[in-house]
N, C-alpha and C positions, 0 to 999 in steps of 0.2 A: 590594694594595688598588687602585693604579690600573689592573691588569689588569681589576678586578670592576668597577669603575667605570664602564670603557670600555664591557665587555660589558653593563653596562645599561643604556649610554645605545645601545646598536647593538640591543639587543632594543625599546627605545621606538622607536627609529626605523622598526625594520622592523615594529612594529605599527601606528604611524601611515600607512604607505608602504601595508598591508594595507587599512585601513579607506579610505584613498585612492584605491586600486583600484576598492574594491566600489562607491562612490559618484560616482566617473567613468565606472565600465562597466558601467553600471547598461542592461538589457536596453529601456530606452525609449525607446533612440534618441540619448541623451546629453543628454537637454532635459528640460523640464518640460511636463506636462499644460498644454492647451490654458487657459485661463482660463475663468470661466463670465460672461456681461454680463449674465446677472441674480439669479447668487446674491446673497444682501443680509444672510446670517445676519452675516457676522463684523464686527469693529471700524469702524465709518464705512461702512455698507454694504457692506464689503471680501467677498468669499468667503473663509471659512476654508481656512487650507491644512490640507492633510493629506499627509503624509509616510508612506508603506504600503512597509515593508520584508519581502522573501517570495521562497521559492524559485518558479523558475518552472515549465515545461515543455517538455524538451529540445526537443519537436517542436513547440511553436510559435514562432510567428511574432515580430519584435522589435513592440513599438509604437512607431509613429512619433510625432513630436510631435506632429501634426496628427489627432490620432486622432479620430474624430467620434466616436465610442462613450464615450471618457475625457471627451470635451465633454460627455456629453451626460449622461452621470452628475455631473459637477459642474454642470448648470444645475438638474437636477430635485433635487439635495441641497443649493446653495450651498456649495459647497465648492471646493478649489485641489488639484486629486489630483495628489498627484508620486508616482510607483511608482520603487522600484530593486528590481530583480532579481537576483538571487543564480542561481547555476543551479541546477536541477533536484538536489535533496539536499544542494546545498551548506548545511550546515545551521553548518560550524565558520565560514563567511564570515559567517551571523547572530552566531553568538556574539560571536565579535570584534568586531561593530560595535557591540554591545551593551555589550562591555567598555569599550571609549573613553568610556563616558557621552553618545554624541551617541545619542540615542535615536531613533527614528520617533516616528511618533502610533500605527501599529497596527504591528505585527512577527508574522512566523507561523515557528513553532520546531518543532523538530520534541517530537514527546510518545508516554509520557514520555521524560524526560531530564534528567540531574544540571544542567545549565544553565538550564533552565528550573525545578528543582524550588527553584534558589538563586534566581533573579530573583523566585519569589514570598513568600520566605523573607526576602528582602533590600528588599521593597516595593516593586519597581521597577514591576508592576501593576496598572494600575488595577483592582478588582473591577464585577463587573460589574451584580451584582446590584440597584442602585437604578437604573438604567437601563432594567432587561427590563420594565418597564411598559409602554416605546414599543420592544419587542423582540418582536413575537408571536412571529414567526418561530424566531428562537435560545432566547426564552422557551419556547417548547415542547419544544425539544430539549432543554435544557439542566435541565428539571424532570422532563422523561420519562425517556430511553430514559439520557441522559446524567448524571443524578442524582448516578452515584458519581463523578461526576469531583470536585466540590464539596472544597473543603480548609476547613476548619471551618466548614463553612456556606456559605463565600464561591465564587461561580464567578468564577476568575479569565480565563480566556478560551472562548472555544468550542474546541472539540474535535473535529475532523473526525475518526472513526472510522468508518471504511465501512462501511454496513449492511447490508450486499448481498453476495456474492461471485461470481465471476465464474472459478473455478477449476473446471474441468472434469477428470474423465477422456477425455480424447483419442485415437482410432487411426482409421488408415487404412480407412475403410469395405469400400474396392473391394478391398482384401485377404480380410477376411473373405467377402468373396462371392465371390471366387475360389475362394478356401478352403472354400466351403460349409458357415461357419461362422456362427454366431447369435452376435451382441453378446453378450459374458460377462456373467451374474447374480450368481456366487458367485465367489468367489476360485481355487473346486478348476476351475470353467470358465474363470477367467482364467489360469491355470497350463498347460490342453490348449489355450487359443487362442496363448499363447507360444509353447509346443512348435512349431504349426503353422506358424507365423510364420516361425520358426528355422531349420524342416528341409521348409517344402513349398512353396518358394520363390516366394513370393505375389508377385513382381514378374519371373516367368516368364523370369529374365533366364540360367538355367539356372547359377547360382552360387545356393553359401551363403552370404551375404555380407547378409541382414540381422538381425536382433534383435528379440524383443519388446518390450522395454522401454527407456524411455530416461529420462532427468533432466537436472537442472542442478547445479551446484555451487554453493555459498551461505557467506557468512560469518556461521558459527556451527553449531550441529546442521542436517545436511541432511534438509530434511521432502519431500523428493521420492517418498517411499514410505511416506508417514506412514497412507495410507490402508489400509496394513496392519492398523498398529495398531487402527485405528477397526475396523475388519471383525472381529478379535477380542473385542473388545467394550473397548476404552479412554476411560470415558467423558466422559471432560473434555481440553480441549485444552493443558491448561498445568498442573495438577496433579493427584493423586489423593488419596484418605483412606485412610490404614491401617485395619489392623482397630480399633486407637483412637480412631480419629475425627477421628486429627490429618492435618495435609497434609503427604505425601510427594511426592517424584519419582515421573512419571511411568515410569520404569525399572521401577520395584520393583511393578507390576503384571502381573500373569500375561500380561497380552494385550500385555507387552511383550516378553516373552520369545516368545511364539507367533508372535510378527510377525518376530523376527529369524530364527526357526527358518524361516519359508515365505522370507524375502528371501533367508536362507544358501541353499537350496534352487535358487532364482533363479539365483542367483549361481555355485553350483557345476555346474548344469546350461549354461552359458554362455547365457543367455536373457535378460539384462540385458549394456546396451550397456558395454562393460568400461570408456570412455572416460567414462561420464557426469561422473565428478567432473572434468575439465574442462571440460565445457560449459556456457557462459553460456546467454541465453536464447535469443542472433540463433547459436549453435552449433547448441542443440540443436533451434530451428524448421527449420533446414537440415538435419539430419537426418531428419526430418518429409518435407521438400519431394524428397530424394534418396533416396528410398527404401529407405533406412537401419534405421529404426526403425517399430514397429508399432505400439506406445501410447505415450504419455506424458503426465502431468499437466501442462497447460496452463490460461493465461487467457482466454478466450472474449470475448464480450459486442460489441465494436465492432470481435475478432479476426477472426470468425468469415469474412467473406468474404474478406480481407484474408490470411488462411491458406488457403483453400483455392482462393481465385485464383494465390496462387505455388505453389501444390501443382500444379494444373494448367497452368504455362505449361510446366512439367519434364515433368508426367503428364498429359494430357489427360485420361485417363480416372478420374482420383484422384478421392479423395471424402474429404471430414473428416466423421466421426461423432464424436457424443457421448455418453455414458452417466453414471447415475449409477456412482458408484465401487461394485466387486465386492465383494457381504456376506458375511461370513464363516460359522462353522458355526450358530451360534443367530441367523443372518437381519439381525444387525449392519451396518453401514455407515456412513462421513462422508470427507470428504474433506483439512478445514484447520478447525483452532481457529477460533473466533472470535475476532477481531484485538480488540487490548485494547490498539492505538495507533494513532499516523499526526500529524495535524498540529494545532496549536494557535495560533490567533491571539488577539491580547490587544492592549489599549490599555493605554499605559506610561505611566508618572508627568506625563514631559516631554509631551504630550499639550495641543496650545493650548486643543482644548475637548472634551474628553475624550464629551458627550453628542454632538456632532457625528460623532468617532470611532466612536461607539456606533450611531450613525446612518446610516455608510454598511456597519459591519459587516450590520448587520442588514437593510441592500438586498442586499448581494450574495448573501446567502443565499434573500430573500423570492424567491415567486414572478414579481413585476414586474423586481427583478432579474437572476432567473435569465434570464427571456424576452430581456431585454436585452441580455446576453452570448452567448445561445445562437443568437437570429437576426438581434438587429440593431433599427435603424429602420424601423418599417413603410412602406413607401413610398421607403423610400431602396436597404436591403438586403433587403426579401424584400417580397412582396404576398401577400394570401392569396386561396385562391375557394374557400370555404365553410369546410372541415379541412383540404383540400392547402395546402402553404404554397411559393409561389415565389422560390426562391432567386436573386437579383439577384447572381450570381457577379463582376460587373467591380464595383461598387461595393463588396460587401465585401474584395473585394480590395485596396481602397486604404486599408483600416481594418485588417488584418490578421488577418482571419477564415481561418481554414483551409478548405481549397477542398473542393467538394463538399459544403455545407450546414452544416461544422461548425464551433465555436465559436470565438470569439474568445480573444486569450490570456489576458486576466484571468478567463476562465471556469475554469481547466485549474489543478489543482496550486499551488489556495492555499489556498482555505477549503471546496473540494470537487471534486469528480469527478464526469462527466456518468452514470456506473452509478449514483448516489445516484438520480438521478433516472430511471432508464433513458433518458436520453435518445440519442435517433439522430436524426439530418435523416431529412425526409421521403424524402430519395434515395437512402438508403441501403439497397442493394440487400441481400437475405435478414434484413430485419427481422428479420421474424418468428422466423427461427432463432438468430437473435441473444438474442433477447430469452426465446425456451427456453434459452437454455444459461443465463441469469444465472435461471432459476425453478427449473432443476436446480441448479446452485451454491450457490445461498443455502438448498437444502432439506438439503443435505450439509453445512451448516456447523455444528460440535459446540461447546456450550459451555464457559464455562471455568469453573473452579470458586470462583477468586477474582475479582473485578473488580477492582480496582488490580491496579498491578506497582509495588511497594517499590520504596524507594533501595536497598535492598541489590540486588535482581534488577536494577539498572542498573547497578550498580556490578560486581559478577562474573559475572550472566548465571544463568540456571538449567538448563534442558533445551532447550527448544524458541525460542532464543533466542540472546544474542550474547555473547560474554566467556569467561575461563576457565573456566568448569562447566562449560557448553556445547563448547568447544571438547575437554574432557577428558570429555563422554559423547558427544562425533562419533566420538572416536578408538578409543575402547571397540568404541560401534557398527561400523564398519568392518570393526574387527579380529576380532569376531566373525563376521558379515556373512560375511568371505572365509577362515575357518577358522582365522586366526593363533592364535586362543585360545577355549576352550572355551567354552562361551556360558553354563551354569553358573558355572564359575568368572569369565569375564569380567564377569558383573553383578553377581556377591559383591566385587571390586575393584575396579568402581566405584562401587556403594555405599558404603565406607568411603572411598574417596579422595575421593571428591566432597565427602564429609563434612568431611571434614580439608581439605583446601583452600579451605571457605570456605562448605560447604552449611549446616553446622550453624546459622550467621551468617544466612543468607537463610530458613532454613527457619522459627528464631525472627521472623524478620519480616513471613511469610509467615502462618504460624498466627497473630499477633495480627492483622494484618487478615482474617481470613476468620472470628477470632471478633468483631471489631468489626463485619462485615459481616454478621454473624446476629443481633446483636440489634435 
């Protein structure tokens, strides 16, 4: 007993020592937001504080205390804004803080997620719904497009779900024109542009030594050549309907079997980079930049010069091309599911004035807000002459504006993403092809066939996703993939294991919402 004893007081401690951490080395500088001299909402003219707990964004910048931007949001709101930052994903550094009962005013968690699905379970959220009167902005979202997020009626936070995609198919242009090859249509021309890739050595470097294809490696089912599937005709990105009517795995459709049959093909032919399941994403872009590889599924959107400027500091003559992804035999095509999560900010119980809470959520999302993050004070950080807008680069610099016109860091990886709004600075060289790659992306994007993801799919994962089912149809996939096991019998045993280990459980969960979600 006093062994247990000990270890619980050394477990309290080192959660204490955790939560201490996050709120000493909080991404702000160490300090608190500037004060505002004329908010007057809170107690005795006081400005209300607000307490904003959130992952950040690796590549930006810290905020200083001095921030004229964080001022200047608390004079137009009367508010006392203290930010801590968590890094980028650190999403178990919210939890924890969450756990100690020291709460924020607003907190952004990651969604969905068993963490989050217990704090609204547990009431620790304020709802948000008698507030969206003074919410046009979230009020639209959160009645529109965002509807099913509602848990009995009640919206307990907003839900940043990306609306856009920005996932391209990718290859070296100047290859193909070497090659006196045409951008692939169909999948049977994306299979002779590999070949070509492979054996007619389009980097003239008089070796065989590149690849058509390339990927990344991912925790959970690897969707790097999901666009297979889509080109067979697979038509939803997270489930299918049997011939009953009910939802199945994505597996147990024809165009899943036809997809592994062309990637085994792939694969046995050596036309796919044999290394991809190693490669992260700064791996597999360097493969890209070195000559390496010919295609790969990639992120575009604010990549686009950014990729093909380090394409050419190696290859002068390089080119990034994009296409929509290769249609399969009946003219099919998609690239990635539509995403059915990402981030969720809420106001918590502990909340001093919860409509104030409500009130800067709902700036940072509004238009006046946006502008605010994205250029700054007019006259201080940017001037405009008519639609150009001039970027005053030494003055946002000492606010912590990322250089070359773009956004400050409370604009980045909290309640949104500058692709929601396609935003680019005005200086931002190859706009315009920027802004083609996210009009190609989001036309590729397939839907899904349920809107929620159950506690059960958080809890063990499904297909296209994170946990044991997932991690035992990667292993499947592969293994078929590279010929270990017959691709008949490999998806006859993972249909029943999947089953037995935990699908049965998810799948019951899964058909009662997609029948709650019909009527």
């Amino acid at each position: 007993m006093k062994n247990n004893n000990k270890s619980r007081v050394v477990s309290i401690l080192s959660l204490i020592l955790i939560v201490a951490m996050i709120v000493g080395c909080s991404n702000n500088g160490g300090g608190k937001s500037p004060k505002s001299s004329s908010g007057t909402d809170g107690e005795g003219g006081k400005p209300v504080k607000i307490v904003y707990l959130t992952p950040g964004d690796s590549a930006a910048k810290p905020i200083q205390p001095d921030d004229r931007i964080i001022a200047e949001i608390n004079k137009r709101l009367g508010i006392e804004l203290e930010l801590k930052f968590v890094p980028e994903g650190g999403f178990e550094k919210v939890n924890v803080a969450m756990a100690t009962g020291d709460f924020p005013d607003l907190v952004t968690a990651q969604y969905p997620s068993s963490s989050l699905s217990q704090w609204m379970e547990e009431g620790l959220l304020v709802p948000l719904n008698d507030y969206l009167p003074q919410m046009p902005t979230v009020r639209e979202k959160l009645e529109g497009q965002f509807s099913w997020t509602a848990v009995d009626g009640k919206f307990y936070g907003y839900p940043f779900i990306e609306e856009k995609s920005n996932v391209s198919m990718t290859y070296r242009a100047d290859w193909l024109e070497t090659l006196n090859i045409a951008p692939p249509k169909t999948l049977d021309e994306f299979y002779e542009a590999l070949k070509a890739i492979v054996n007619g050595d389009p980097d003239q470097n008089g070796k065989k030594d590149t690849y058509g294809l390339t990927g990344t490696k991912e925790n959970g089912f690897n969707t790097s050549f999901n666009f297979v599937f889509y080109a067979y005709g697979l038509p939803y990105g997270d489930w299918i309907l049997d011939n009953d009517g009910k939802v199945a795995p994505v597996f147990e459709h024809p165009a899943f079997k036809s997809g592994v049959e062309y990637i085994q093909k792939l694969w046995k032919e050596k036309l796919i980079d044999p290394e991809f399941l190693l490669n992260d994403t700064q791996q597999r872009e360097q493969k890209f930049f070195q000559s390496k590889a010919g295609f790969s599924v990639a992120n575009l959107f604010r990549h686009v010069n950014r990729l093909e400027t380090s394409l050419k500091e190696l290859t002068p003559t390089g080119k990034l091309g994009f296409i929509n992804p290769p249609a399969g035999p009946e003219g099919k095509h998609g690239m990635v599911g539509n995403p059915k999560g990402g981030l969720f900010t809420a106001i918590t119980t502990k909340a001093k004035d919860p409509e104030k809470a409500a009130q800067f959520l709902e700036f940072m999302l509004s238009p006046e807000g946006r502008e605010l993050l994205e250029l700054g004070i007019e006259g201080v950080h940017y001037t405009k002459d008519g639609d150009n807008v001039n970027y005053n680069e030494e003055e946002r610099a000492k606010d912590s504006f990322a250089s070359n016109g773009w956004s400050h860091p409370l604009a980045w990886g909290n309640v949104v993403w500058p692709l929601t709004r396609n935003y680019l600075p005005h200086t931002e060289p190859q706009a315009d092809r920027a802004k083609e790659s996210v009009e190609i992306a989001t036309s590729n994007l397939v839907p899904n066939l349920v809107n929620v993801t159950t506690p059960e799919e958080i809890e063990m994962g499904a297909v296209f996703g994170k946990g044991i089912l997932s991690e035992l149809a990667n292993q499947y996939y592969f293994d078929m993939i590279a010929g270990k096991i017959d691709i008949d019998k490999g998806l006859a045993e993972l249909s029943k294991k999947w089953r037995e280990q935990g699908g049965d459980k998810v799948l019951a969960a899964v058909n009662a919402a997609y029948e709650a979600q019909q009527k």
